[in-house]
PASEBA-1860 file (N, C-alpha, C; in nm, 3 decimals):
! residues 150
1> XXXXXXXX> 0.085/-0.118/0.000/0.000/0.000/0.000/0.090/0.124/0.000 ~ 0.064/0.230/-0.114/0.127/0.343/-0.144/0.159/0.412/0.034 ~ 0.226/0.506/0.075/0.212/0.546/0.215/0.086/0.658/0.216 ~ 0.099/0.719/0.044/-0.106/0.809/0.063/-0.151/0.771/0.072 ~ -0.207/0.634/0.105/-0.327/0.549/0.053/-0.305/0.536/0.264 ~ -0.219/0.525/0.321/-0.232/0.461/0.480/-0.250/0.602/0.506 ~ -0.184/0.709/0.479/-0.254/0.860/0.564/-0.415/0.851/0.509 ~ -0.424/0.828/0.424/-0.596/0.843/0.377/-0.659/0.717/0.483
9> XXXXXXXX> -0.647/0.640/0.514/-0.673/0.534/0.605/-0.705/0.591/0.696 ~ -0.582/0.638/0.769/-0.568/0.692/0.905/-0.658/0.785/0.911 ~ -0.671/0.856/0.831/-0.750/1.008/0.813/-0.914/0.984/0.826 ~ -0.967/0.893/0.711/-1.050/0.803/0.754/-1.131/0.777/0.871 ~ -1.013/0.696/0.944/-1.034/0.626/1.095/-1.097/0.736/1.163 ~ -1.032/0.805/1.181/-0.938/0.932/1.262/-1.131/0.990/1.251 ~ -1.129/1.013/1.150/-1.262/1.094/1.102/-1.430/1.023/1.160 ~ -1.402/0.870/1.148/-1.488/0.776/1.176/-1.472/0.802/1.363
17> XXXXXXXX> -1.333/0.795/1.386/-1.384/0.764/1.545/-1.440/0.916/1.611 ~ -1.416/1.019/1.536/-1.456/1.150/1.615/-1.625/1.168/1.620 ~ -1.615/1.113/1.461/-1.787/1.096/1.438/-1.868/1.026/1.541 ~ -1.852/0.884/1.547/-1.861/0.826/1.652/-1.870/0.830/1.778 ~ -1.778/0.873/1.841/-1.771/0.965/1.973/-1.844/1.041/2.005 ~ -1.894/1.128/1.904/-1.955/1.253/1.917/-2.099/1.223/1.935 ~ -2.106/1.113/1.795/-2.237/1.039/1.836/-2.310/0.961/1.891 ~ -2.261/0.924/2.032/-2.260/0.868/2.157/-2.297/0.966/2.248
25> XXXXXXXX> -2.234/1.071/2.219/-2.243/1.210/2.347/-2.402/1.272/2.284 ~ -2.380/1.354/2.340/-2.481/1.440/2.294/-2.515/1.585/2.223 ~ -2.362/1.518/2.165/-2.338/1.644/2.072/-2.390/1.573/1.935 ~ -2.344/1.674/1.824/-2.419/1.614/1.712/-2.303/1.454/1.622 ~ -2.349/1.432/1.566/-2.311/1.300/1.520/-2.333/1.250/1.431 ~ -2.281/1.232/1.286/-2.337/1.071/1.185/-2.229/0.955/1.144 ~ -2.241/0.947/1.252/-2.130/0.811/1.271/-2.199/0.709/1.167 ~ -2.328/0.666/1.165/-2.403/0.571/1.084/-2.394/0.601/0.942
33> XXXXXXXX> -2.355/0.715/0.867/-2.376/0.762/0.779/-2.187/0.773/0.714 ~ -2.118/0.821/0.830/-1.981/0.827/0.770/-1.968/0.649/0.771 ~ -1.966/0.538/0.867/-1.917/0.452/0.826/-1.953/0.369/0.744 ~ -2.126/0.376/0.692/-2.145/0.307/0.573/-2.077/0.387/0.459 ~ -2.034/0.539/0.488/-1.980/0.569/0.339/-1.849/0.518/0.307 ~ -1.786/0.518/0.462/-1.658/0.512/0.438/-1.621/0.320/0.419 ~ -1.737/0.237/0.440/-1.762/0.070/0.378/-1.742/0.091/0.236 ~ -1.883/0.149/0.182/-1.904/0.141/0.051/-1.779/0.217/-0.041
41> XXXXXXXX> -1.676/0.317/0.024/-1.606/0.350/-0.070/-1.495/0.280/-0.021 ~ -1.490/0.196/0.012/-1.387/0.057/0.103/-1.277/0.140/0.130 ~ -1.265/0.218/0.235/-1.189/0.305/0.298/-1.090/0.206/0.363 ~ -1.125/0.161/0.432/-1.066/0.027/0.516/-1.134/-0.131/0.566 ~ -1.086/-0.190/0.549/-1.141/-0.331/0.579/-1.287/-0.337/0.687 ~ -1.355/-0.395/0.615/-1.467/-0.379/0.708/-1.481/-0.371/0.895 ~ -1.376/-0.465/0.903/-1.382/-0.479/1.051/-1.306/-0.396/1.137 ~ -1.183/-0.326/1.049/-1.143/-0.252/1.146/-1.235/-0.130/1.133
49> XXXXXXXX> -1.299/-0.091/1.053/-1.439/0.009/1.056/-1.527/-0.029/1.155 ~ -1.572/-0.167/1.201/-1.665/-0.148/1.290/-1.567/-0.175/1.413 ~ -1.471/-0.191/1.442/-1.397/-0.149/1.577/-1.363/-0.026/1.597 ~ -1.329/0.034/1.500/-1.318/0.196/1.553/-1.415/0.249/1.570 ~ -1.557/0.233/1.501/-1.647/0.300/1.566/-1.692/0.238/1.718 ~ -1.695/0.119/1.701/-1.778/0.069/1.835/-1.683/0.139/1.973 ~ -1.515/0.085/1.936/-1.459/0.174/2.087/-1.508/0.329/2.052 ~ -1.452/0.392/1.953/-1.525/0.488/1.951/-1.639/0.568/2.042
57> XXXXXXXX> -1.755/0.497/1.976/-1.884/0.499/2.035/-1.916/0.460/2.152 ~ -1.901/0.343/2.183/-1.865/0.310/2.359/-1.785/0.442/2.438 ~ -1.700/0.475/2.395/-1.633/0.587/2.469/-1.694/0.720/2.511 ~ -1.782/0.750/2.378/-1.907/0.880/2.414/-1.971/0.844/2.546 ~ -2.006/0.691/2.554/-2.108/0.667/2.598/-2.029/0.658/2.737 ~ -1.893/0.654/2.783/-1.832/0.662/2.883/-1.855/0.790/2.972 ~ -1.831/0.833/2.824/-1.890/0.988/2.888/-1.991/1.023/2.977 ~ -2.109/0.997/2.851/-2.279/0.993/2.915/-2.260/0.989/3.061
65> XXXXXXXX> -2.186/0.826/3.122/-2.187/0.761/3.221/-2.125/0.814/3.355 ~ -2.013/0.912/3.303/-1.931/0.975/3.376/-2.042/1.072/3.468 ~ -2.064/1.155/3.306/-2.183/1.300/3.337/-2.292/1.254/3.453 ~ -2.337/1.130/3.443/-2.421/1.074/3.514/-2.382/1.072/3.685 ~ -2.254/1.028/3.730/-2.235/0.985/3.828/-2.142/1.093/3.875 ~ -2.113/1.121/3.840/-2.023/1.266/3.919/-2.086/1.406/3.857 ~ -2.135/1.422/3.770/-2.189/1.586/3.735/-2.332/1.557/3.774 ~ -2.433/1.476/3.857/-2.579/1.466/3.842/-2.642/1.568/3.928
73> XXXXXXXX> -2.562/1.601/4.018/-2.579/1.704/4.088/-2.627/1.873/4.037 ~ -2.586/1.847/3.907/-2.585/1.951/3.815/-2.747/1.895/3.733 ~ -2.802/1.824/3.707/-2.868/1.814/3.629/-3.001/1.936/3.677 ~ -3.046/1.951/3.561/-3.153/2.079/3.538/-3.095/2.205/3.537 ~ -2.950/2.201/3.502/-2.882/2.339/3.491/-2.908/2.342/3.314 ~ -2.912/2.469/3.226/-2.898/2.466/3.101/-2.812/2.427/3.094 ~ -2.673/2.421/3.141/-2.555/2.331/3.015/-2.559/2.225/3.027 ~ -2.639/2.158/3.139/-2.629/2.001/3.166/-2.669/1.881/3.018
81> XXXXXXXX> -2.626/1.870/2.955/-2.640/1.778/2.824/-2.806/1.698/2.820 ~ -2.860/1.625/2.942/-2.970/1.607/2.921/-3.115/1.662/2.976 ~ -3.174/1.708/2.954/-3.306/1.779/2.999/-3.366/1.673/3.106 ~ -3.419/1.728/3.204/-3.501/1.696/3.349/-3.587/1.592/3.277 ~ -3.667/1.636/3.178/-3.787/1.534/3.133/-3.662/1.420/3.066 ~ -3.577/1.459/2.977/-3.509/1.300/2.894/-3.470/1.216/3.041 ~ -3.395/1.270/3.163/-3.383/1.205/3.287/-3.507/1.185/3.378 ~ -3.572/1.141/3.329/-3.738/1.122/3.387/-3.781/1.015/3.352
89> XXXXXXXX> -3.771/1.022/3.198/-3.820/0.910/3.135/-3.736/0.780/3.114 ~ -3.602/0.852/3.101/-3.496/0.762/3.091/-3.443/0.677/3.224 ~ -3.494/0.743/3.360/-3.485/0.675/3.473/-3.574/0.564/3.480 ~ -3.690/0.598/3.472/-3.873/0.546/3.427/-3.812/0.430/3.382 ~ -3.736/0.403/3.266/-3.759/0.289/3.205/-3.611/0.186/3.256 ~ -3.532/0.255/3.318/-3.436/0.215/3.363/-3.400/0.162/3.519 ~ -3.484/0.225/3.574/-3.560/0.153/3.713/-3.675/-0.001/3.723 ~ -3.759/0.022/3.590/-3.839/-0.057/3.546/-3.747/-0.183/3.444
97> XXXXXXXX> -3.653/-0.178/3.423/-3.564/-0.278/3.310/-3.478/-0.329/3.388 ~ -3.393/-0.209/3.462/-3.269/-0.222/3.519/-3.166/-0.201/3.375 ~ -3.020/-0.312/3.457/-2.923/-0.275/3.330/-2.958/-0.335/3.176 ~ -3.022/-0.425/3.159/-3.068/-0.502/3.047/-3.141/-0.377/2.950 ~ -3.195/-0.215/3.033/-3.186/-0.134/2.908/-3.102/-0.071/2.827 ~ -2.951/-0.116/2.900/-2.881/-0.017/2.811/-2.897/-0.078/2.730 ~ -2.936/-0.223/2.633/-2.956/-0.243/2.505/-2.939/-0.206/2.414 ~ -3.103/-0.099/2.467/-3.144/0.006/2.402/-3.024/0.163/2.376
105> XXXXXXXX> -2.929/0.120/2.445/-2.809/0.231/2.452/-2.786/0.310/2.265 ~ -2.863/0.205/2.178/-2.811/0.249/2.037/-2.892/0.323/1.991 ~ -3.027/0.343/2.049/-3.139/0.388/1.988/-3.134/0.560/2.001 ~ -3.187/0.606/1.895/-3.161/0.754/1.905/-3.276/0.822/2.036 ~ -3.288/0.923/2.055/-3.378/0.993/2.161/-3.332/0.891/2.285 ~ -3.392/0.808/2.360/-3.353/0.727/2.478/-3.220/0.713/2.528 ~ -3.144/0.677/2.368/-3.036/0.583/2.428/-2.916/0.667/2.490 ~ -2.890/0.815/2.440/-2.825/0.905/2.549/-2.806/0.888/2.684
113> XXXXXXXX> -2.998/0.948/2.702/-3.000/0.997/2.842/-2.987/0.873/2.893 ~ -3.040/0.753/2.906/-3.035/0.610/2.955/-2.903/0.555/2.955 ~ -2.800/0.623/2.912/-2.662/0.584/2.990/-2.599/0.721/3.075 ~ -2.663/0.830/3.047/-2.649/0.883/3.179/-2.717/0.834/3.268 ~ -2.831/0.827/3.318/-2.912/0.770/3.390/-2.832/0.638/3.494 ~ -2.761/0.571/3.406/-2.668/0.430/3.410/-2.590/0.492/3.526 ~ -2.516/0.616/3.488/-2.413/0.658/3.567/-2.444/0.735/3.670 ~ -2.585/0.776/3.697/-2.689/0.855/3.800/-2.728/0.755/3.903
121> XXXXXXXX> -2.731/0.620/3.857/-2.763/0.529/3.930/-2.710/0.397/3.974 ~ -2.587/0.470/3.894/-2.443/0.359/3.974/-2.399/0.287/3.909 ~ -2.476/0.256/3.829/-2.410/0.093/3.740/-2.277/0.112/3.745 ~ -2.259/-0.040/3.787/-2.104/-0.047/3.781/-2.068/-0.031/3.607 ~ -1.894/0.019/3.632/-1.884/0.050/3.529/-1.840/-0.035/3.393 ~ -1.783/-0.172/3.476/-1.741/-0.298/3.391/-1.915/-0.335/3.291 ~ -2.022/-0.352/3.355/-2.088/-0.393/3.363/-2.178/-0.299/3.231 ~ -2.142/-0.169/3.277/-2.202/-0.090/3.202/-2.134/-0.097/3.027
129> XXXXXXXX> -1.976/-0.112/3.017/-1.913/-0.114/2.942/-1.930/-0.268/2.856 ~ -1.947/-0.329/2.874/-1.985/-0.461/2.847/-2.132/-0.507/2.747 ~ -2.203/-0.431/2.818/-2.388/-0.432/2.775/-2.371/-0.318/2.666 ~ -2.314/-0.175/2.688/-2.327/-0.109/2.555/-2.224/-0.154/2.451 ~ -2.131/-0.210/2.541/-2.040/-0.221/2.376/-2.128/-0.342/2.264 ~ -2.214/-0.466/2.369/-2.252/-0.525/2.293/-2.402/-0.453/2.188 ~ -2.436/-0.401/2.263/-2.561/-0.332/2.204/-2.508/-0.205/2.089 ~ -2.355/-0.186/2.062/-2.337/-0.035/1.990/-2.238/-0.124/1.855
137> XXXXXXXX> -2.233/-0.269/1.915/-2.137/-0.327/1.785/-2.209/-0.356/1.736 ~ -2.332/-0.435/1.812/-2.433/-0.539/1.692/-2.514/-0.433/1.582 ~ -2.535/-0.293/1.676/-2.606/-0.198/1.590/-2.523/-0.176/1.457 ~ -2.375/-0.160/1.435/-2.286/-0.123/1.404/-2.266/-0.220/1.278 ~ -2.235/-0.360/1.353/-2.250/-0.486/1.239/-2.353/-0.537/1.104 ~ -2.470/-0.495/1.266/-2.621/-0.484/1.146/-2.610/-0.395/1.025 ~ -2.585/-0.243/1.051/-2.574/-0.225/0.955/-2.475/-0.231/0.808 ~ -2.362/-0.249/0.884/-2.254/-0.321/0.781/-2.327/-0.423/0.697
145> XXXXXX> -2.393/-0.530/0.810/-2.437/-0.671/0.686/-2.515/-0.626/0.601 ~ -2.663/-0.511/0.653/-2.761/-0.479/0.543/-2.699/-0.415/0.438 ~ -2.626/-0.331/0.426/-2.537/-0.261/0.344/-2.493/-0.344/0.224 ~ -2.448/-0.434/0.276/-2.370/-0.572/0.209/-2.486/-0.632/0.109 ~ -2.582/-0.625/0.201/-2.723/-0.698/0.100/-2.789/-0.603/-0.028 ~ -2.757/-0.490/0.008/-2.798/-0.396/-0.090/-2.760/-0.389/-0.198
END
């Protein structure tokens, strides 16, 4: 491989994991959108595409978890990342599930605040890291395979 062709790689990655990250937090994000582009224009081997996003993405969500358990004290301030009602509802269903919702950790609207929530309400953090990474790869994989079918 030419050495432009591995900075374009890297650059790539680099680009995929910020996306990613970002789109875990609650800032803005199209992680779903850069890494099917960056599949379909075979940027890099499929799999190391869905490992950089998933640590990636897991890592936002470290975040979430952080914000949760040491900044909650803060919540209902305007800069606080999730609104009183998203931590309402997202407790609601997370009191009622327990950890088996971070699952749902991939889903847009919920799956934010519901890993702050995670970190508002203690989840350990092995535990927490474990359940979203599986719930943010399979999202991640899924769409790689449908992609593939298209």
């Amino acid at each position: 491989m030419p050495e432009s062709d591995s900075v374009d790689v890297i650059y790539a990655l680099f680009a995929l994991a910020i996306s990613a990250f970002t789109s875990a937090t609650l800032l803005p994000g199209t992680s779903e959108v850069m890494l099917l582009a960056l599949h379909t224009a075979q940027a890099a081997p499929s799999w190391l595409l869905l490992t950089v996003a998933s640590i990636a993405n897991v890592a936002g969500s470290c975040v979430n978890w952080a914000l949760g358990r040491f900044l909650s004290g803060h919540a209902g301030q305007r800069w606080f990342p999730v609104s009183q009602a998203q931590m309402d509802r997202a407790a609601g269903w997370y009191r009622r599930w327990g950890w088996p919702s971070l699952l749902l950790s991939w889903t847009p609207v919920i799956g934010d605040p519901l890993t702050v929530v995670a970190g508002l309400l203690r989840t350990p953090l092995a535990l927490f890291v474990i359940v979203v990474a599986i719930a943010k790869t399979a999202r991640y994989a899924a769409l790689l395979w449908l992609i593939d079918l298209i």
